[in-house]
C-alpha positions as a printed NumPy array, in Angstrom:
array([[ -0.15 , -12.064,  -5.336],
       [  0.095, -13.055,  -9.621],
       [  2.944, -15.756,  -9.529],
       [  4.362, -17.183, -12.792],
       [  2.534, -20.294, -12.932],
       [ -0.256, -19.36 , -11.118],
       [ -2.848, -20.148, -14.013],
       [ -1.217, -22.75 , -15.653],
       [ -3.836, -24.992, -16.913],
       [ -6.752, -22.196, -16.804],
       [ -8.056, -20.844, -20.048],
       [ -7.277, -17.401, -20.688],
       [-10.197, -15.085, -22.3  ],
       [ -9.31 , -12.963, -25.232],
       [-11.764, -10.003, -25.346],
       [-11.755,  -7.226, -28.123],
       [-13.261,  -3.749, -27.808],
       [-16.795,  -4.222, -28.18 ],
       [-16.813,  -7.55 , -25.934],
       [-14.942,  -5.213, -22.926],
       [-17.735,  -2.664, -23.484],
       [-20.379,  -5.178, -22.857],
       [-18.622,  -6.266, -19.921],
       [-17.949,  -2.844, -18.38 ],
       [-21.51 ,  -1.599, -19.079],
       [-19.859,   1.03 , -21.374],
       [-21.27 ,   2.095, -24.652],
       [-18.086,   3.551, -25.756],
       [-15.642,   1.282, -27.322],
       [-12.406,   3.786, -28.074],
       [-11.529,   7.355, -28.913],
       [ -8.421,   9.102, -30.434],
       [ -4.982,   8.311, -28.869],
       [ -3.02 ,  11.303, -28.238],
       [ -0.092,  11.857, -25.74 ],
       [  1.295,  15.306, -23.815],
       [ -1.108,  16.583, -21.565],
       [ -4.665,  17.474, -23.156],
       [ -3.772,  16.463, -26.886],
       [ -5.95 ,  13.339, -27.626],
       [ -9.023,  14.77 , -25.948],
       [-12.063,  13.17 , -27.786],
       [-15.937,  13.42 , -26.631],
       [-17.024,   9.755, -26.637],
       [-20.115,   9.477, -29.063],
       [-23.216,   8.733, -26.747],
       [-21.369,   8.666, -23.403],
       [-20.534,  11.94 , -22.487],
       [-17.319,  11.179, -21.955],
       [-13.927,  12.725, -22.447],
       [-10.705,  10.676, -22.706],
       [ -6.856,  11.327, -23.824],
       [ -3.785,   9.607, -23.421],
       [ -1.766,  12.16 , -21.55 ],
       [  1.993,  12.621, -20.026],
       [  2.808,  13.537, -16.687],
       [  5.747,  14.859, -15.255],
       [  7.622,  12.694, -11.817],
       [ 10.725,  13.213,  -9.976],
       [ 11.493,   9.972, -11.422],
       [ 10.441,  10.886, -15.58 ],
       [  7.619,  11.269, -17.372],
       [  4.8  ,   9.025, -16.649],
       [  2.36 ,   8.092, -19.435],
       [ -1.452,   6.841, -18.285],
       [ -4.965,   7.32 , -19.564],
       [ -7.403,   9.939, -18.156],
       [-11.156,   9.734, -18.583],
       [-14.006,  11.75 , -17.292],
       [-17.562,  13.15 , -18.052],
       [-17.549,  16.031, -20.502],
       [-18.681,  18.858, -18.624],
       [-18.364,  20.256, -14.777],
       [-16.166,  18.897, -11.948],
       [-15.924,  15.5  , -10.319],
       [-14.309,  14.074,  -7.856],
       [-10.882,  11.946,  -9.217],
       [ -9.466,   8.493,  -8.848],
       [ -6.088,   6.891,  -9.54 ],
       [ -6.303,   3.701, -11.068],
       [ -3.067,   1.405, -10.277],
       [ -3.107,  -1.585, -12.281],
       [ -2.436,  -5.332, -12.234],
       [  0.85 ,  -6.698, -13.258],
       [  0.343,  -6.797, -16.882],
       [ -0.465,  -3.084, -16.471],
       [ -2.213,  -0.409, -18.732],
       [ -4.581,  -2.175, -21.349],
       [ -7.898,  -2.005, -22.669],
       [ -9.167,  -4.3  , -19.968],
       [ -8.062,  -1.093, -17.168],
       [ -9.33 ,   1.568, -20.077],
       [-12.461,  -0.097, -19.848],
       [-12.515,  -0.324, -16.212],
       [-11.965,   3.45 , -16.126],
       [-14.277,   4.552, -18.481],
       [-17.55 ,   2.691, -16.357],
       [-15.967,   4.714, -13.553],
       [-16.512,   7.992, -15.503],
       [-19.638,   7.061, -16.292],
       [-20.519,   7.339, -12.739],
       [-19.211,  10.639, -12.456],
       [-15.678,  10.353, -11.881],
       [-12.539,  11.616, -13.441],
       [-10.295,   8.586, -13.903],
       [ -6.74 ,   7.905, -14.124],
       [ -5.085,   4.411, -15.275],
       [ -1.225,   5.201, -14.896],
       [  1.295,   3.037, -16.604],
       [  2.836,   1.75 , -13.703],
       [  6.095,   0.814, -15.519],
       [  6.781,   4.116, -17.008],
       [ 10.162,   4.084, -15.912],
       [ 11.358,   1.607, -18.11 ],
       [  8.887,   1.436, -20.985],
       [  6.307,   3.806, -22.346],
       [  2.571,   2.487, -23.589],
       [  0.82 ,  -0.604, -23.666],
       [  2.924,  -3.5  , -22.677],
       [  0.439,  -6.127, -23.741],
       [ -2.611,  -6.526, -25.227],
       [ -4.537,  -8.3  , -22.115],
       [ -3.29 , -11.187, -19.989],
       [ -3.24 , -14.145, -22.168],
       [ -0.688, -11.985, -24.4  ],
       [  1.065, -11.666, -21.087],
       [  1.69 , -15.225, -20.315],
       [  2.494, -15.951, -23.801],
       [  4.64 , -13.377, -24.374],
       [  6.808, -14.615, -20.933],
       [  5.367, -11.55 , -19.086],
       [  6.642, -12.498, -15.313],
       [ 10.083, -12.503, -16.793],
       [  9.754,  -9.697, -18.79 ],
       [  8.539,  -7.188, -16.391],
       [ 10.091,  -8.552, -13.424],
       [ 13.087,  -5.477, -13.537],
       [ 10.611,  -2.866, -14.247],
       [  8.506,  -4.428, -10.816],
       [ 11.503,  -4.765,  -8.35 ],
       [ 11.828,  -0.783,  -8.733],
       [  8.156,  -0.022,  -7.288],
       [  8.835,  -0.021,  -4.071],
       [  6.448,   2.301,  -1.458],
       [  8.971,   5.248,  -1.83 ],
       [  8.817,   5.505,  -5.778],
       [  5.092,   5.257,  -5.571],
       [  4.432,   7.574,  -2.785],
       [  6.742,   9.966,  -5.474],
       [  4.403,   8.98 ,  -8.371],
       [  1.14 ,   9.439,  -5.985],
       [  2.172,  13.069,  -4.941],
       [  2.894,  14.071,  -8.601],
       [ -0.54 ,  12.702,  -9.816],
       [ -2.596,  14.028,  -7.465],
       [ -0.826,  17.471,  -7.898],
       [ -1.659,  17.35 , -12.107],
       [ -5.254,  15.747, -11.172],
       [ -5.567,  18.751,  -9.263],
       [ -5.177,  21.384, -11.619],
       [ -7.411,  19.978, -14.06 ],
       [-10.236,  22.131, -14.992],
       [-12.6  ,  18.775, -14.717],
       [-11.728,  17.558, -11.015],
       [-13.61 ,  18.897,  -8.035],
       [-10.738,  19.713,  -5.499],
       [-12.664,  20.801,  -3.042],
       [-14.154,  16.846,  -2.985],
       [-11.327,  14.108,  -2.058],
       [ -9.441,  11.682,  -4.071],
       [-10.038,   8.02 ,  -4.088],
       [ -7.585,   5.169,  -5.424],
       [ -8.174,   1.4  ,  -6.527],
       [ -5.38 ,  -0.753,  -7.158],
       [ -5.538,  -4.696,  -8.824],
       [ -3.089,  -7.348,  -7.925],
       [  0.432,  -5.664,  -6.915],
       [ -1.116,  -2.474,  -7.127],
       [ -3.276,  -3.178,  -4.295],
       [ -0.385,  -2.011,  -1.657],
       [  0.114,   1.133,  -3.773],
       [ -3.477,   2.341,  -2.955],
       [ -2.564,   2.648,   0.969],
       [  1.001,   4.12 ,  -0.291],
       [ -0.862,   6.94 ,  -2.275],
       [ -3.143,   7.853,   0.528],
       [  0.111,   7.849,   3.22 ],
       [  1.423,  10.238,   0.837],
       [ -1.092,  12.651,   0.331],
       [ -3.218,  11.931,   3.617],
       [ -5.03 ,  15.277,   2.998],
       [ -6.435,  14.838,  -0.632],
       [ -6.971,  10.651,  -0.795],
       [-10.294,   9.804,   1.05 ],
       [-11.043,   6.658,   0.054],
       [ -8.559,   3.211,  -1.543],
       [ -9.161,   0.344,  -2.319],
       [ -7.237,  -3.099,  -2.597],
       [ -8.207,  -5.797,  -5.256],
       [ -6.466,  -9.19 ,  -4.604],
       [ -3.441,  -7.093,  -3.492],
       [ -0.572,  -8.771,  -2.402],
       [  2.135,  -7.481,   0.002],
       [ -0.491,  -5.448,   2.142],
       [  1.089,  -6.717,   5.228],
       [  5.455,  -7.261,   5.489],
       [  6.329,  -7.976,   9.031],
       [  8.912,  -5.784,  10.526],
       [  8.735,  -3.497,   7.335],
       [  7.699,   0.043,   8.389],
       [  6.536,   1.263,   4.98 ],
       [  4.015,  -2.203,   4.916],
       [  0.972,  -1.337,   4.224],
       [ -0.68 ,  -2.149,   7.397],
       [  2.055,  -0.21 ,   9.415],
       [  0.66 ,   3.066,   7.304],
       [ -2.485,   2.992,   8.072],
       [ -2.624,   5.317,  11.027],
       [ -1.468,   7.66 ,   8.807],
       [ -4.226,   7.984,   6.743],
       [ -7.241,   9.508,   9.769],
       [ -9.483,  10.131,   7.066],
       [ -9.462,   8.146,   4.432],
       [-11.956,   4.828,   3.849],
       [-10.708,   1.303,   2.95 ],
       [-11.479,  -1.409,   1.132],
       [ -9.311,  -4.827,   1.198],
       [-11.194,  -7.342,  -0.971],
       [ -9.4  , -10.542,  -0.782],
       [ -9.11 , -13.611,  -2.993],
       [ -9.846, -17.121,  -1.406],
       [ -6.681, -18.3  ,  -2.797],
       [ -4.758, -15.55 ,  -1.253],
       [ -6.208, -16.222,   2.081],
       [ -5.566, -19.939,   1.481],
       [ -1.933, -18.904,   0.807],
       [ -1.924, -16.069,   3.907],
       [ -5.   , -16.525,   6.152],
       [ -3.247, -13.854,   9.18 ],
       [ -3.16 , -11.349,   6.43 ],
       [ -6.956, -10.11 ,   7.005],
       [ -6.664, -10.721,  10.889],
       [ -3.666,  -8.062,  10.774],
       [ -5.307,  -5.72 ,   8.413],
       [ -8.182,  -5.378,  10.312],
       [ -6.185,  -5.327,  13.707],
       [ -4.061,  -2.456,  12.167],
       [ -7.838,  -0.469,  11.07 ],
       [ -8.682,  -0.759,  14.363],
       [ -5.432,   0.378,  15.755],
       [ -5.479,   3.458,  13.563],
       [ -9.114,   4.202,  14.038],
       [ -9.807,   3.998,  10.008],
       [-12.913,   2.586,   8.658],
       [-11.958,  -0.717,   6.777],
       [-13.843,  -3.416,   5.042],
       [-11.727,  -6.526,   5.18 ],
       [-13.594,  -9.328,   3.149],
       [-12.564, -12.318,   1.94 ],
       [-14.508, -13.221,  -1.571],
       [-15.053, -16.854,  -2.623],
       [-13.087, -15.718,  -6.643],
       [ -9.523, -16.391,  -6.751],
       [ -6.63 , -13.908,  -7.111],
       [ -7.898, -11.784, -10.567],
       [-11.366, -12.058,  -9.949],
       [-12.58 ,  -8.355, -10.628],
       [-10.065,  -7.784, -13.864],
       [-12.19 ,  -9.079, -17.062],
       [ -9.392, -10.552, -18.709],
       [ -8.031, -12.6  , -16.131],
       [ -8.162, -16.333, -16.192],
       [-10.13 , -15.894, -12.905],
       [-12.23 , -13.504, -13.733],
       [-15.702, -13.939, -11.771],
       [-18.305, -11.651, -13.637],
       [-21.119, -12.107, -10.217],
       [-18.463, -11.463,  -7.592],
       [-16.853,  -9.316,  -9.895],
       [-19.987,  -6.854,  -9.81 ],
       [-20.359,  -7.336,  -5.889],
       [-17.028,  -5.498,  -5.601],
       [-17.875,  -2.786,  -8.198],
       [-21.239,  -2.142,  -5.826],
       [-19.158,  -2.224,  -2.611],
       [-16.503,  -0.037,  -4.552],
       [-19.209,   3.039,  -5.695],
       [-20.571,   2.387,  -2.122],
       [-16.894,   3.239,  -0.604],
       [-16.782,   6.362,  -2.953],
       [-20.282,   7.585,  -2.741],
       [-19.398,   7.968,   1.232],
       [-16.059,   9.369,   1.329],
       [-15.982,  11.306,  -1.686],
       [-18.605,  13.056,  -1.574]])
C-alpha cells in the first residue's frame, strides 16, 4: 500500500502530454474538457476515439470521471479505479490505450465526495504538494460499502450508454488502494463484472473483516481475477498471496496471484517506481484477462 514516505529519496518523473502518449502507445494527446453527461464529447484526430469528461449521479452525490471509447459500435466497458493521487493524465492516458483496444473506459474520481476534478497534476505534484495529508479525510470515507454504492451506480450509467455492449460483461482494474475496490465492484454487481484486476493493491486481505476482499470472493462465481503484486508489498505481507489464492480456490474463481519483481507503483507511468518492461507484462496479462472473460 502508498505510505507517506514510501519514496523518499526516489526521483519522481514529470511527464507532459505528448511524453504520456509515447508511453501509453496512444497517438492522441487530449481532447475538449466538458462536464454533465455527453457534453465534452470530442472524436480524437487519428485514433478513433471518443472522450468527455462526464457527471454521474450516486446515492452519495455526483461523481465526476473521464469516459473514453472507440467512435463507433458497442464494446465491452471497464471501470478504472485509480491510485491514491487519483484522476490525472497519467490514468487518462491509461484509459485511452484501453480504448484503443476496443474498450469503453471509465477513470472515476475516486474522491468525488469531497472535491471535484483533478487533484494533482501527477505524483511528484502529489508529494510536493503534502498529498498523504491532504487526501487522507477524503480516503478514510472509501470504505467497501461506499464503493460497492459507487460500483452499482456506474455500471447502471455504463449501461445505458449507446457505446457499451451489455450483452458482453464488465471488467474493472484498480492501482494502489483501488486495488480492493475492483473485488468490491464485482461483489456488488456479481452479474455484470466478469473480470478485475488488482495493481499493487493494498488491503486485499483484513483478517476477521467480512467485507475483506478475500472474504468476497465466493461471491463473485463468474468473474476472472488478477492480483499482481509488488515485491515490496510481499516483502511487507508475504501471507497475503498464500490467502488470496487459498480464498480463489475456496470460491472456485479463476485467479492469477503473481508476485512481480517492480515495487509498489510499478504499472502507473508517473510513479517513482514505475517499471516500463514489467509494466507492459501486466498490460499483456491484463488484455489476456479481458480477451477471456469479456468476450
Amino acid at each position: 500500500m502508498c505510505k507517506d514516505g514510501e519514496f523518499d529519496g526516489h526521483r519522481l518523473p514529470r511527464f507532459n502530454r505528448r511524453q504520456f502518449a509515447v508511453l501509453s502507445g496512444s497517438a492522441a494527446l487530449a481532447a475538449c474538457t466538458g462536464v454533465n453527461g455527453a457534453v465534452g464529447d470530442a472524436a480524437l484526430g487519428g485514433s478513433g476515439l471518443t472522450e468527455s469528461s462526464v457527471v454521474i449521479q450516486t446515492p452519495d452525490g455526483q461523481a465526476d470521471a473521464f469516459f473514453v471509447h472507440p467512435a463507433s459500435g458497442r464494446h465491452p466497458a471497464v471501470v478504472v479505479w485509480p491510485d491514491i493521487a487519483g484522476l490525472r493524465d497519467a490514468f487518462r492516458m491509461m484509459a485511452r490505450r484501453l480504448a484503443e483496444r476496443g474498450y469503453a473506459v471509465l477513470v472515476i474520481n475516486p474522491y468525488y465526495r469531497d472535491v471535484a476534478g483533478e487533484q494533482f497534476e501527477d505524483f511528484a505534484a502529489f508529494r510536493a504538494g503534502g498529498g498523504f495529508g491532504k487526501v487522507g479525510p477524503w480516503r478514510g470515507k472509501l470504505t467497501a460499502e461506499p464503493i460497492m454504492r459507487d460500483a452499482r451506480a456506474l455500471v447502471g450509467w455504463l449501461d445505458q450508454q449507446p457505446s457499451v455492449d451489455t450483452a458482453r460483461g464488465i471488467g474493472t482494474q484498480g492501482y494502489c488502494m483501488g486495488g480492493p475496490f475492483t473485488v468490491w465492484t464485482a461483489a456488488a454487481v456479481p452479474s455484470r463484472v466478469a473480470a478485475a484486476a488488482s495493481f499493487h493493491g493494498g488491503g486485499l486481505v483484513v483478517e476477521d473483516n467480512p467485507m475483506s476482499p478475500h472474504a468476497l470472493l465466493e461471491g463473485t462465481p463468474e468473474t476472472g481475477y488478477i492480483f499482481a503484486i509488488s515485491q515490496d508489498d510481499d516483502a511487507e505481507g508475504p501471507e497475503v498471496k498464500t490467502v488470496l489464492r487459498q480464498a480463489a480456490q475456496a470460491a472456485n474463481v479463476s485467479a492469477e496471484v503473481e508476485v512481480y519483481p517492480a515495487d509498489h507503483g510499478w504499472t502507473v507511468p508517473d510513479s517513482p517506481a514505475y517499471d516500463r518492461t514489467q509494466a507492459e507484462r501486466a498490460w499483456a496479462n491484463l488484455l489476456a484477462l479481458y480477451t477471456a472473460q469479456l468476450g
